[in-house]
PAPAVO-327029 format. One record per residue (C-alpha): residue in one letter; x negated, y negated, z negated. Coordinates in nm, 2 decimals, decimal comma, always signed. Each point is the difference from the previous one (the first is absolute). Layout:
BEGIN
<site resn="A" xx="X" yy="Y" zz="Z"/>
...
This chain:
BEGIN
<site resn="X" xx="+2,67" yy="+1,20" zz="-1,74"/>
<site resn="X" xx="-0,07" yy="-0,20" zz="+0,27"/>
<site resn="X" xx="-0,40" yy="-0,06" zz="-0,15"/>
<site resn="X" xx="-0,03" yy="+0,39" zz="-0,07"/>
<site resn="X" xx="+0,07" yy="+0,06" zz="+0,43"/>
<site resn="X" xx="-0,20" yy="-0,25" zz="+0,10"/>
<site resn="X" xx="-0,27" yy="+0,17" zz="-0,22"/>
<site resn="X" xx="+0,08" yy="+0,33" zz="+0,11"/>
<site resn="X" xx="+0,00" yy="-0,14" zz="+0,38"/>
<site resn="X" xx="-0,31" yy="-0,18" zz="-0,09"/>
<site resn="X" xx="-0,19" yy="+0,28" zz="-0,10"/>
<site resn="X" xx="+0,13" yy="+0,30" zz="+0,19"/>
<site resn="X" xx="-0,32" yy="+0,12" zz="+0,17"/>
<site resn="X" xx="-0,14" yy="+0,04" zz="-0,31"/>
<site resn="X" xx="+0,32" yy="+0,19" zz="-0,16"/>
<site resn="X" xx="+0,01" yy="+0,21" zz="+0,28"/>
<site resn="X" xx="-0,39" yy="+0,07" zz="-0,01"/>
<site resn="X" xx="+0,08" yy="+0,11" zz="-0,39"/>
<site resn="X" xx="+0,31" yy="+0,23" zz="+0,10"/>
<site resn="X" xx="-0,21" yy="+0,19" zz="+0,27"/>
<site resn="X" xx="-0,29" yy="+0,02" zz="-0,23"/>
<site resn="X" xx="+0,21" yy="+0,17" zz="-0,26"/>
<site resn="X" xx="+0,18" yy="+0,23" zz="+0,23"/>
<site resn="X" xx="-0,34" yy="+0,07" zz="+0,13"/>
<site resn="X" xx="-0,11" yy="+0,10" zz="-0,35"/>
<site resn="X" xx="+0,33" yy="+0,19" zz="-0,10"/>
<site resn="X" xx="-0,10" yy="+0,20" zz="+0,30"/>
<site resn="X" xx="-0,34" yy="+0,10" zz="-0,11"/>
<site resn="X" xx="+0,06" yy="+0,05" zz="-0,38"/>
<site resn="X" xx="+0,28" yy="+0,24" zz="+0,14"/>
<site resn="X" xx="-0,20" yy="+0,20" zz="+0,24"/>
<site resn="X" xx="-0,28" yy="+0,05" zz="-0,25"/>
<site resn="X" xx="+0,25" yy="+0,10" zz="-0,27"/>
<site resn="X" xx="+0,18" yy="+0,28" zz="+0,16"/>
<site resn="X" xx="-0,28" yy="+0,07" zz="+0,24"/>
<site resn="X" xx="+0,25" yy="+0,03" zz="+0,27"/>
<site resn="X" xx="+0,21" yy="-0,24" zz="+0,25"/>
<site resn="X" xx="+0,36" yy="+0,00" zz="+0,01"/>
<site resn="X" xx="+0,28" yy="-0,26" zz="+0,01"/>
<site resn="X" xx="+0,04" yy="-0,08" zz="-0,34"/>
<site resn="X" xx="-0,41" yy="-0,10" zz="+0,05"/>
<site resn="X" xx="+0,15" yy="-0,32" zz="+0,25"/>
<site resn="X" xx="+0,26" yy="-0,09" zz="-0,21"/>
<site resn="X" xx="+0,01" yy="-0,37" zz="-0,12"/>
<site resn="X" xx="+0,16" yy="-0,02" zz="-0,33"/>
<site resn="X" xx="-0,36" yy="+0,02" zz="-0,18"/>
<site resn="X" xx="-0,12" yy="-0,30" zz="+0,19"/>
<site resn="X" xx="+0,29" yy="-0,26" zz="+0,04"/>
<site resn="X" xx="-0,06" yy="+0,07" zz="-0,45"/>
<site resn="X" xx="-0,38" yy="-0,05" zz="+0,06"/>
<site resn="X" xx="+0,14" yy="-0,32" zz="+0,21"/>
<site resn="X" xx="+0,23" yy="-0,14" zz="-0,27"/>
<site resn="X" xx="-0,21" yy="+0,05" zz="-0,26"/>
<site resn="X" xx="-0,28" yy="-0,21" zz="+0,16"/>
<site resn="X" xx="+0,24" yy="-0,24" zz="+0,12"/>
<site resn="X" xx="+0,05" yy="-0,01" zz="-0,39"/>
<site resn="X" xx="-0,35" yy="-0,03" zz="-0,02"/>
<site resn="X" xx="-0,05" yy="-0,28" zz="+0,23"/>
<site resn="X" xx="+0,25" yy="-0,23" zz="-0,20"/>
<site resn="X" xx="-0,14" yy="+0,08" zz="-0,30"/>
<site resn="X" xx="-0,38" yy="-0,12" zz="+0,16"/>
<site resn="X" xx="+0,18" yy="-0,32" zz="+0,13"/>
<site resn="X" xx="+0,15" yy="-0,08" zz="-0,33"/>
<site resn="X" xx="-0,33" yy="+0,05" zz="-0,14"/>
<site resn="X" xx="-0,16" yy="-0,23" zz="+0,25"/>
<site resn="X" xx="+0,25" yy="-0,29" zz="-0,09"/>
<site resn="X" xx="-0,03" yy="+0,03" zz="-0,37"/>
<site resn="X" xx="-0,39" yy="-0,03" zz="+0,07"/>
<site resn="X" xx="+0,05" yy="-0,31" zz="+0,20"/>
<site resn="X" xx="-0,02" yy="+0,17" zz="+0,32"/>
<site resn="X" xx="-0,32" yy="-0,11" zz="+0,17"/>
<site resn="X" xx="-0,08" yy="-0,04" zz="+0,32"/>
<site resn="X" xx="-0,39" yy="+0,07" zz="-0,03"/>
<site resn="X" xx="-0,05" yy="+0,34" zz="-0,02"/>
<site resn="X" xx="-0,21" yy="+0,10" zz="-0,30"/>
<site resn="X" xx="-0,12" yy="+0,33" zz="-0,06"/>
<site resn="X" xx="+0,03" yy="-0,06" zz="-0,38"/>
<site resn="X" xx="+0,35" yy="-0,08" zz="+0,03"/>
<site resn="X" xx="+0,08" yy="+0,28" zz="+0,22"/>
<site resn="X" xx="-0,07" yy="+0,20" zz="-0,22"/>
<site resn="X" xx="+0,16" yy="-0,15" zz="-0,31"/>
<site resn="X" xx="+0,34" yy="+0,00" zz="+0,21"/>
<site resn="X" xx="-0,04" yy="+0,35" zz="+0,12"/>
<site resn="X" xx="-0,06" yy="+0,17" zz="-0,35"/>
<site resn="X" xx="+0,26" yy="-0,21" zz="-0,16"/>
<site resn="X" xx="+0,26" yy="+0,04" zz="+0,29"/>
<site resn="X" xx="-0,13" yy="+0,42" zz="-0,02"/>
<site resn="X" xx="+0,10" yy="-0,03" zz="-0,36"/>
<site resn="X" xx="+0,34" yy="-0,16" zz="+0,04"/>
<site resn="X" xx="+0,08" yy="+0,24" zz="+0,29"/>
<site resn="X" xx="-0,07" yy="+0,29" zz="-0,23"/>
<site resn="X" xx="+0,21" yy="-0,11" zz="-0,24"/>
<site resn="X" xx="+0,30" yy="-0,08" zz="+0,21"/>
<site resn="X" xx="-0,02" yy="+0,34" zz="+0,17"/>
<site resn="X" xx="-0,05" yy="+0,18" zz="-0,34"/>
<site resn="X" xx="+0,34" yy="-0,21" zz="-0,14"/>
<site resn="X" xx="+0,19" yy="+0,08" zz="+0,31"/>
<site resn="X" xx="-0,09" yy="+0,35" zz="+0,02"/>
<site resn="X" xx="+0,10" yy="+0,03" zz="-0,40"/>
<site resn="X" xx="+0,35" yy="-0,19" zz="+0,06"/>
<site resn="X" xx="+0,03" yy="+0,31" zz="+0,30"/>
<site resn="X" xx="-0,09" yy="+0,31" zz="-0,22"/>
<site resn="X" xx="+0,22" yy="-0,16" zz="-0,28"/>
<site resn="X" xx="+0,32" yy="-0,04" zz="+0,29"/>
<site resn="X" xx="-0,06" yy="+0,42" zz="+0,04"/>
<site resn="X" xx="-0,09" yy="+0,08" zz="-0,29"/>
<site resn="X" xx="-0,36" yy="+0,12" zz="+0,14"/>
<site resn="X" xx="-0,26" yy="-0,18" zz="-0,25"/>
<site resn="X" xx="-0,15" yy="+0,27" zz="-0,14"/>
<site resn="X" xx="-0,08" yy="+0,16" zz="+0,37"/>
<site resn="X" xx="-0,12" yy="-0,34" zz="+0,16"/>
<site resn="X" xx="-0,13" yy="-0,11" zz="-0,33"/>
<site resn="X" xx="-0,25" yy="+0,27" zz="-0,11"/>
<site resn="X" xx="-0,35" yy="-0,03" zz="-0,03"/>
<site resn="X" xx="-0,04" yy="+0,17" zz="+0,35"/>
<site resn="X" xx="+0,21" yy="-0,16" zz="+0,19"/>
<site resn="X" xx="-0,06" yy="-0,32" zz="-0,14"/>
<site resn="X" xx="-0,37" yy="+0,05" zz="+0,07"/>
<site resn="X" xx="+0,05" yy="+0,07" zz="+0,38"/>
<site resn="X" xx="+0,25" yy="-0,31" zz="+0,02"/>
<site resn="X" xx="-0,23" yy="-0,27" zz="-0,15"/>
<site resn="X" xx="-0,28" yy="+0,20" zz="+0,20"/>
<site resn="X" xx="+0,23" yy="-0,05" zz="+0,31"/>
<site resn="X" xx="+0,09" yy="-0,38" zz="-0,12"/>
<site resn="X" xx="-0,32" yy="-0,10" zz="-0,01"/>
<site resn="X" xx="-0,14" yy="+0,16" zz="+0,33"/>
<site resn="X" xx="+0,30" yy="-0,18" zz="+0,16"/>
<site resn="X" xx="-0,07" yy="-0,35" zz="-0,15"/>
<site resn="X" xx="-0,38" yy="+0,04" zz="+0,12"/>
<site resn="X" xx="+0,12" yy="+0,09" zz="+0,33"/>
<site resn="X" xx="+0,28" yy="-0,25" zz="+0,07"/>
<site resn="X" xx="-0,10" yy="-0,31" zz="-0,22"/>
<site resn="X" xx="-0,34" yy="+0,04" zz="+0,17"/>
<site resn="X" xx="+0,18" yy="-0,04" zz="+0,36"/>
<site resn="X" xx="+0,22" yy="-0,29" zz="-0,17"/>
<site resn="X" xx="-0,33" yy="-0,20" zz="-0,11"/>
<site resn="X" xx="-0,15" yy="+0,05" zz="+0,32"/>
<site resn="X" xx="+0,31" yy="-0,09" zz="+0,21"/>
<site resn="X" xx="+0,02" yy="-0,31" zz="-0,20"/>
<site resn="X" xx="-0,34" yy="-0,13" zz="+0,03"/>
<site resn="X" xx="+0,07" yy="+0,08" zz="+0,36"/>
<site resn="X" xx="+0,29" yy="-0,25" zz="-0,04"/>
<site resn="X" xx="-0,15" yy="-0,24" zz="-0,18"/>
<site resn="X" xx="-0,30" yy="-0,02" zz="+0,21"/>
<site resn="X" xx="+0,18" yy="-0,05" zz="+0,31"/>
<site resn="X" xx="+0,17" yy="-0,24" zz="-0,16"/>
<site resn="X" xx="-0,25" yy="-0,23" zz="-0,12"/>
<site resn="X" xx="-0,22" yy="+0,06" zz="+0,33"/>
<site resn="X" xx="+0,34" yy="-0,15" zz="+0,20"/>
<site resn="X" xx="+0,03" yy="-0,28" zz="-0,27"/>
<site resn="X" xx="-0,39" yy="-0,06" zz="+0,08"/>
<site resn="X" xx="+0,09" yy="+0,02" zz="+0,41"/>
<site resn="X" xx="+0,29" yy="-0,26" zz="-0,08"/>
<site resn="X" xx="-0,22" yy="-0,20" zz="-0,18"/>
<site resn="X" xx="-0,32" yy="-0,02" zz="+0,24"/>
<site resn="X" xx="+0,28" yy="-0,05" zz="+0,25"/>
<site resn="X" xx="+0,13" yy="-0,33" zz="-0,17"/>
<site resn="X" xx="-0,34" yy="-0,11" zz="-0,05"/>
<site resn="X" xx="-0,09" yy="+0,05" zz="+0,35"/>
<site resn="X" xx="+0,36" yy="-0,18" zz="+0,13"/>
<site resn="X" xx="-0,14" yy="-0,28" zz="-0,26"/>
<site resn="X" xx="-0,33" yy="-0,07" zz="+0,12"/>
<site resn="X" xx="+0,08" yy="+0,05" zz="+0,36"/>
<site resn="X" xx="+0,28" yy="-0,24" zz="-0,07"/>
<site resn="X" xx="-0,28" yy="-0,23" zz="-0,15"/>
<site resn="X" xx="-0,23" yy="+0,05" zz="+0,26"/>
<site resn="X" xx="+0,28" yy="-0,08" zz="+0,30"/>
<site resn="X" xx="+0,09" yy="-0,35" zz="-0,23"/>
<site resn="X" xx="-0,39" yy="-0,09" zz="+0,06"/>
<site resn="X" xx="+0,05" yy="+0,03" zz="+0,36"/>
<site resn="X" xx="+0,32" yy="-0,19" zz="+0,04"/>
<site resn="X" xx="-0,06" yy="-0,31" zz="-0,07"/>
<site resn="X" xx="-0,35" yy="+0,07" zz="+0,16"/>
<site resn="X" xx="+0,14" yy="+0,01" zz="+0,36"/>
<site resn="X" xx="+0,26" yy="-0,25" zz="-0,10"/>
<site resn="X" xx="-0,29" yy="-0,31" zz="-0,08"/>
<site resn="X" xx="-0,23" yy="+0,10" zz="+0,27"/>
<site resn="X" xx="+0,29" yy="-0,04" zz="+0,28"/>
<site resn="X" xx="+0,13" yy="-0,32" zz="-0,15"/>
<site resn="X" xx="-0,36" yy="-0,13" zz="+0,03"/>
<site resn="X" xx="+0,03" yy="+0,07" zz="+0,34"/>
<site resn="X" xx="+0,34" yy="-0,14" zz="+0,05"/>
<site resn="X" xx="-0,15" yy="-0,34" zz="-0,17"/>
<site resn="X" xx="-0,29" yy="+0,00" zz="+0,27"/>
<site resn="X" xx="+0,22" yy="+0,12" zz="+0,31"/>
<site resn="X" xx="+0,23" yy="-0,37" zz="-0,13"/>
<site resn="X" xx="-0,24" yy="-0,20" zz="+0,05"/>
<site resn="X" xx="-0,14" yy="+0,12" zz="+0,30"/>
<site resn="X" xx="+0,33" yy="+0,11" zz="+0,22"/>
<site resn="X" xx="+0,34" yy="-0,02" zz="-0,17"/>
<site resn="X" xx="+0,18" yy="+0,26" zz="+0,29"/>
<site resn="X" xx="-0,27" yy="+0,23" zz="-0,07"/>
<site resn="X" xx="+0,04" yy="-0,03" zz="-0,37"/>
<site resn="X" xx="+0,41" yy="+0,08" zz="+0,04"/>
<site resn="X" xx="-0,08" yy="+0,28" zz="+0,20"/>
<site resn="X" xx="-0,24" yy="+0,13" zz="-0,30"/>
<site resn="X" xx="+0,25" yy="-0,05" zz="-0,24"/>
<site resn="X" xx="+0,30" yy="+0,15" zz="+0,14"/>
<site resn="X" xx="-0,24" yy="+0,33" zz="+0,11"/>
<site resn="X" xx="-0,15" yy="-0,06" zz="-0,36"/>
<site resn="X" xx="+0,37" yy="+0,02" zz="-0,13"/>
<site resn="X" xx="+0,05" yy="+0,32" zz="+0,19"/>
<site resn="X" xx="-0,32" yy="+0,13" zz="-0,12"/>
<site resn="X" xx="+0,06" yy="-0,06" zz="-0,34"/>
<site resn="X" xx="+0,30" yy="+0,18" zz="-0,03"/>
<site resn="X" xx="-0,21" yy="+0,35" zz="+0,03"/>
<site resn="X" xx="-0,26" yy="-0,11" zz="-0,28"/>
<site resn="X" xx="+0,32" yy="-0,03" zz="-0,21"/>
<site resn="X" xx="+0,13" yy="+0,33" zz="+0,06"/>
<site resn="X" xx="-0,36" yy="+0,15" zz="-0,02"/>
<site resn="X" xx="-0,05" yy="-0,14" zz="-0,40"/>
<site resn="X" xx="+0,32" yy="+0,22" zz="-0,04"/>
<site resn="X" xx="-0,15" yy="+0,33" zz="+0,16"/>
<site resn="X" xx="-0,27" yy="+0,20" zz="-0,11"/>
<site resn="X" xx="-0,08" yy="+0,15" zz="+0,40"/>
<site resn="X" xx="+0,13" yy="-0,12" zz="+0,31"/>
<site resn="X" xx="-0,03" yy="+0,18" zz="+0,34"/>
<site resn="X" xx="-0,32" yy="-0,03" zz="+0,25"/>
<site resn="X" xx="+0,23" yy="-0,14" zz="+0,27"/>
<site resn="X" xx="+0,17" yy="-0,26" zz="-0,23"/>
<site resn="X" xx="-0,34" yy="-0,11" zz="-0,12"/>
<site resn="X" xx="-0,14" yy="-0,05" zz="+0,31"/>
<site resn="X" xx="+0,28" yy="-0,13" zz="+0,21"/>
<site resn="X" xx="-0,01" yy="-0,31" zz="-0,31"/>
<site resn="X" xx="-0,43" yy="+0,01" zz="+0,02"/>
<site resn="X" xx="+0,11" yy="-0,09" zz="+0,37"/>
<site resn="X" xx="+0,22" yy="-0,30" zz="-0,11"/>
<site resn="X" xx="-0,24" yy="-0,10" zz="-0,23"/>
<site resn="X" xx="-0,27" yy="+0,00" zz="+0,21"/>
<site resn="X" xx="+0,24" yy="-0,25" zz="+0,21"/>
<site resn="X" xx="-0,02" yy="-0,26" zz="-0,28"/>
<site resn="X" xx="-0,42" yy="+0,03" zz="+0,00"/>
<site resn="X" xx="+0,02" yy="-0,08" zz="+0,38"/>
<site resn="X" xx="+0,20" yy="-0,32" zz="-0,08"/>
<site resn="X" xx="-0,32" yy="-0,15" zz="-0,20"/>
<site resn="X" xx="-0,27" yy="+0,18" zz="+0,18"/>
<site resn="X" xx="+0,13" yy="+0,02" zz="+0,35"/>
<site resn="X" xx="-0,24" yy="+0,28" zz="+0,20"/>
<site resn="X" xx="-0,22" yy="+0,01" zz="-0,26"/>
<site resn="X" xx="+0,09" yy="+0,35" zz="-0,15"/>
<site resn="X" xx="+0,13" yy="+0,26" zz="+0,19"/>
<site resn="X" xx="+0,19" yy="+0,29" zz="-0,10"/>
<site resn="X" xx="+0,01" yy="+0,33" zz="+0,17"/>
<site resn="X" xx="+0,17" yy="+0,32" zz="-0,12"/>
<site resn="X" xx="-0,10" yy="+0,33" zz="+0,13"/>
<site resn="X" xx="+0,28" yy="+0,27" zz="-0,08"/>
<site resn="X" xx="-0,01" yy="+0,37" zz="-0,08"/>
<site resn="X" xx="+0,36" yy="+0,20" zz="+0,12"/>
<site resn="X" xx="+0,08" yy="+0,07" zz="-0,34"/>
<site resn="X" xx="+0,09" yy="-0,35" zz="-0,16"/>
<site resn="X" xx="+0,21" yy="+0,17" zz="-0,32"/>
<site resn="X" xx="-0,09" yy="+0,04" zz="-0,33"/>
<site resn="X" xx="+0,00" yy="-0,30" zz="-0,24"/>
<site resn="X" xx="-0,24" yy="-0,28" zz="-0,15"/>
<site resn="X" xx="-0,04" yy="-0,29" zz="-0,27"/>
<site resn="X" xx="+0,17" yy="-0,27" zz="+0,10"/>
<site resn="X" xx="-0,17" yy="-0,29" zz="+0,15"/>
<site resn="X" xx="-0,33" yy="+0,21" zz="+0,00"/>
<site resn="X" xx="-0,10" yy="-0,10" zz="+0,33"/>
<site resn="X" xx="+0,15" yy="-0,32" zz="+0,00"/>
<site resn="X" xx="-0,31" yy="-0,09" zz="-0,30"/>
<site resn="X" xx="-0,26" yy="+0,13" zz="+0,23"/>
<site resn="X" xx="+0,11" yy="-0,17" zz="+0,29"/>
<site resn="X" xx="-0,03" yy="-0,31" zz="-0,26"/>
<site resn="X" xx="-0,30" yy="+0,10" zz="-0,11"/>
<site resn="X" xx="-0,15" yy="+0,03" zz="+0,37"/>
<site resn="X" xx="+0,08" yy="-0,35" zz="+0,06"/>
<site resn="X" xx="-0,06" yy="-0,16" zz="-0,33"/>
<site resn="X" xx="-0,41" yy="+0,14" zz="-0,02"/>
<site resn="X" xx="-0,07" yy="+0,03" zz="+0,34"/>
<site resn="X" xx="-0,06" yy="-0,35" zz="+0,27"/>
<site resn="X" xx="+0,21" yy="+0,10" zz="+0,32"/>
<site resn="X" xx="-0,04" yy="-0,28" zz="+0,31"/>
<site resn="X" xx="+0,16" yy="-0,01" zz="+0,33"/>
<site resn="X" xx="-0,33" yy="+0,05" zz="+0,16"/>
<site resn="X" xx="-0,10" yy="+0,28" zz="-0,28"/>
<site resn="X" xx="+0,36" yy="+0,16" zz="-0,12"/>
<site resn="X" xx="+0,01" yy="+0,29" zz="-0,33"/>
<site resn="X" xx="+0,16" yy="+0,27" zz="+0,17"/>
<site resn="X" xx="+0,21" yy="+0,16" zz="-0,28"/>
<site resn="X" xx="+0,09" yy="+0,35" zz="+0,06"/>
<site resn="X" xx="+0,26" yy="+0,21" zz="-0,20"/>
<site resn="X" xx="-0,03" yy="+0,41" zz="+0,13"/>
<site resn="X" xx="+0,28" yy="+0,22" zz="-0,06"/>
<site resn="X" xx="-0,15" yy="+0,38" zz="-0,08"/>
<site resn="X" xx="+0,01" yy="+0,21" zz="-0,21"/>
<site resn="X" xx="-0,09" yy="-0,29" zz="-0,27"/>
<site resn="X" xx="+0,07" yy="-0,35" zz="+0,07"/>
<site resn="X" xx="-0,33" yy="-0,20" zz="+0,10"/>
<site resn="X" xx="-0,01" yy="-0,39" zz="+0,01"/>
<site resn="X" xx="-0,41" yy="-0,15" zz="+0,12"/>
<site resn="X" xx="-0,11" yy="-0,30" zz="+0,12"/>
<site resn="X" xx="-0,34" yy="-0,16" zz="+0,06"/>
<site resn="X" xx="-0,19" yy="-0,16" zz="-0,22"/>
<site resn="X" xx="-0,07" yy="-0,37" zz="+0,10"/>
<site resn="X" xx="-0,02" yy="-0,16" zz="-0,35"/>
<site resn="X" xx="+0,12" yy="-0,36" zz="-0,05"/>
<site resn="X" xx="-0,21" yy="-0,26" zz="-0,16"/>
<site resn="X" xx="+0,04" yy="-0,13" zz="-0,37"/>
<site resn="X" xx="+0,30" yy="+0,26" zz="-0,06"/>
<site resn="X" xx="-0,13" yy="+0,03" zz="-0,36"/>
<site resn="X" xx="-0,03" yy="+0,34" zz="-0,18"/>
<site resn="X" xx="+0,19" yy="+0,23" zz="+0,13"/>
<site resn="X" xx="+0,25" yy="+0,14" zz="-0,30"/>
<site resn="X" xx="+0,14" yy="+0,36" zz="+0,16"/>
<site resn="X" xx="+0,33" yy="-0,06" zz="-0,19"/>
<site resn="X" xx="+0,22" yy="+0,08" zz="+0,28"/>
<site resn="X" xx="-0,18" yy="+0,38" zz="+0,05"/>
<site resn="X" xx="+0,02" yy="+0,05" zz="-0,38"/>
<site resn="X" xx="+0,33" yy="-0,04" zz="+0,00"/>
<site resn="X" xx="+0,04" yy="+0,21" zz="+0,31"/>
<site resn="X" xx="-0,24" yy="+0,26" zz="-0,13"/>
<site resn="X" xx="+0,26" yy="+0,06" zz="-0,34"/>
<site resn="X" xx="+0,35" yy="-0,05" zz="+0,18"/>
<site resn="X" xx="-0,16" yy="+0,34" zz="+0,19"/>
<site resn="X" xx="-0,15" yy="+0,17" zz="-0,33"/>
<site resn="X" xx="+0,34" yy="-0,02" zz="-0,18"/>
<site resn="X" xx="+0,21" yy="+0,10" zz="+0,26"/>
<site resn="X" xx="-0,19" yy="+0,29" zz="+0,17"/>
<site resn="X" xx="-0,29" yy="+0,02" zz="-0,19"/>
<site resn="X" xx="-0,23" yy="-0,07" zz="+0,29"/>
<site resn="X" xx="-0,18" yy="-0,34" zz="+0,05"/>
<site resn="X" xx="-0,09" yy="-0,17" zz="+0,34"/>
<site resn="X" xx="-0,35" yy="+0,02" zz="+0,17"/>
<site resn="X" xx="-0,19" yy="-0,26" zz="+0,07"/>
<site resn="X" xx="-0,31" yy="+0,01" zz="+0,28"/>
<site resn="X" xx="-0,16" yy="-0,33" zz="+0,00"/>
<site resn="X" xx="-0,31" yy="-0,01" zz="+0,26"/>
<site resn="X" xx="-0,21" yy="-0,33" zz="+0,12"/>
<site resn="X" xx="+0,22" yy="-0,05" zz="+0,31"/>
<site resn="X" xx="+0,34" yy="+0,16" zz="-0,11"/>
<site resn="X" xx="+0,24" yy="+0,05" zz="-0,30"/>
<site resn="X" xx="+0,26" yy="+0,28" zz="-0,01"/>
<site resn="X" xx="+0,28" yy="+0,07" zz="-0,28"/>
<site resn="X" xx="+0,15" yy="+0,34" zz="+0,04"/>
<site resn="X" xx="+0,29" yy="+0,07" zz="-0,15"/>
<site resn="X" xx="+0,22" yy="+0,32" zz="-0,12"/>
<site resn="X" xx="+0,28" yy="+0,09" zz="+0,20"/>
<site resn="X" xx="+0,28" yy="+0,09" zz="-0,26"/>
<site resn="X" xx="+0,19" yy="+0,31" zz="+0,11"/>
């Protein structure tokens, strides 16, 4: 009983959609038959029996659908080798049901003659066209929906996956590179290298929390691109510079540690010197803008773009837009989305 409501609750646009369709029809067969309006025209006996019977109808197609393995491809073919067996079985129910009536009155030879019984199965299978036509359709409509949700679940999974995978390459990334710095800062000062490792320690803290979240907010990214930048000062003194020019509007949302790899990035390619700093400037618009100059270091080796692949595909799977990149002779500029 309990299956039946949830059914019934399930599916009760669609039941109701039927009910005002027959009514609709009971009308207009009415009006056309006596050529006049009246009350009797609006009442709804005729279609709550048009309702039941394709409620009848419906089961009948379900049934059907199960006993041929209900598939959740739709195929034309096997449309229609459930509708004109599910037609036949609903043809045969009425006809028995509307026999065990006229032999309960005694009324078999007025229901049952060639006539009437002519109009009926005329009537039957008008009906079963009609209604089993609006079933099929409904429930490819269903089915459909479903499968294009199971798809969305699935490209959703995949995307958590390989954002997941992409956010593991960058972890341990940031991890070596600052420990590397940590080893030279303990030979060269060991109170500065404390100091980098307790900020390092506080630092660290957000790029766990970021490898659990697929965006973070502008202001949290940038207030820890800040602290990070702190660290790079610790090895490089005035060297690299970092200046942040922002917009009113600071909402709206980001991947994490997004800036944080171009900041890297900035310092890692480029040779800053007290006399000669890299000014690295992060603009807050309308999109988010991180450039520096281009002063290339010598015997850097190849450089291998990993870091902006993997930036360019954490945006592509989660809004479908991918960062811009305007490299020039003097500067380089990253441009990123900003996630609304």
């Amino acid at each position: 009983m309990k299956e039946l409501l949830h059914k019934l609750k399930e599916n009760r646009y669609f039941l109701w959609f039927i009910f005002f369709f027959a009514y609709a029809h009971s009308v207009q067969l009415r009006s056309l038959a006596r050529d006049k309006i009246n009350l009797y025209t609006f009442t709804p006996e005729a279609a709550v029996a048009s309702w039941i019977s394709a409620c009848v109808l419906f089961l009948i197609i379900r049934k059907v659908m199960q006993w041929r393995g209900n598939s959740t491809v739709f195929s034309f073919g096997e449309a229609l080798r459930v509708f004109g067996l599910s037609v036949l079985v609903y043809f045969l129910v009425m006809h028995a049901f509307g026999l065990l009536i006229a032999l309960a009155f005694d009324t078999v030879e007025r229901n049952f003659n060639r006539s009437t019984l002519f109009n009926y199965s005329f009537h039957l299978v008008t009906d079963a066209l009609i209604y089993g036509s609006f079933y099929l359709a409904y429930d490819y409509y269903r089915k459909n929906r479903k499968y294009r949700e199971e798809i969305a679940r699935y490209d959703h999974a995949l995307a958590d996956s390989r954002i997941n995978q992409l956010k593991n390459q960058l972890n341990p990334h940031f991890l070596f590179n600052n420990l590397n710095v940590l080893d030279q800062l303990i030979e060269e000062d060991k109170h500065r290298a404390s100091d980098f490792l307790n900020e390092f320690a506080d630092i660290y803290r957000y790029v766990l929390q970021a490898t659990d979240s697929r965006l973070t907010s502008v202001k949290a990214e940038l207030d820890f691109t800040e602290k990070y930048f702190g660290l790079i000062r610790h090895k490089y003194g005035n060297a690299y510079r970092l200046k942040t020019e922002l917009a009113e509007n600071t909402e709206g949302q980001m991947v994490p540690l997004a800036l944080q790899l171009l900041v890297e990035n900035a310092v890692r390619h480029n040779l800053g010197t007290e006399a000669r700093p890299v000014e690295i400037t992060i603009r807050l618009g309308e999109k988010i803008s991180v450039t520096n100059p281009v002063i290339r270091k010598r015997n850097t080796g190849a450089v291998s773009g990993r870091a902006l692949a993997n930036l360019r595909e954490q945006y592509r799977l989660l809004c479908g837009e991918e960062p811009e990149v305007i490299a020039t002779e003097n500067t380089f500029t990253v441009i990123l989305p900003r996630i609304i």
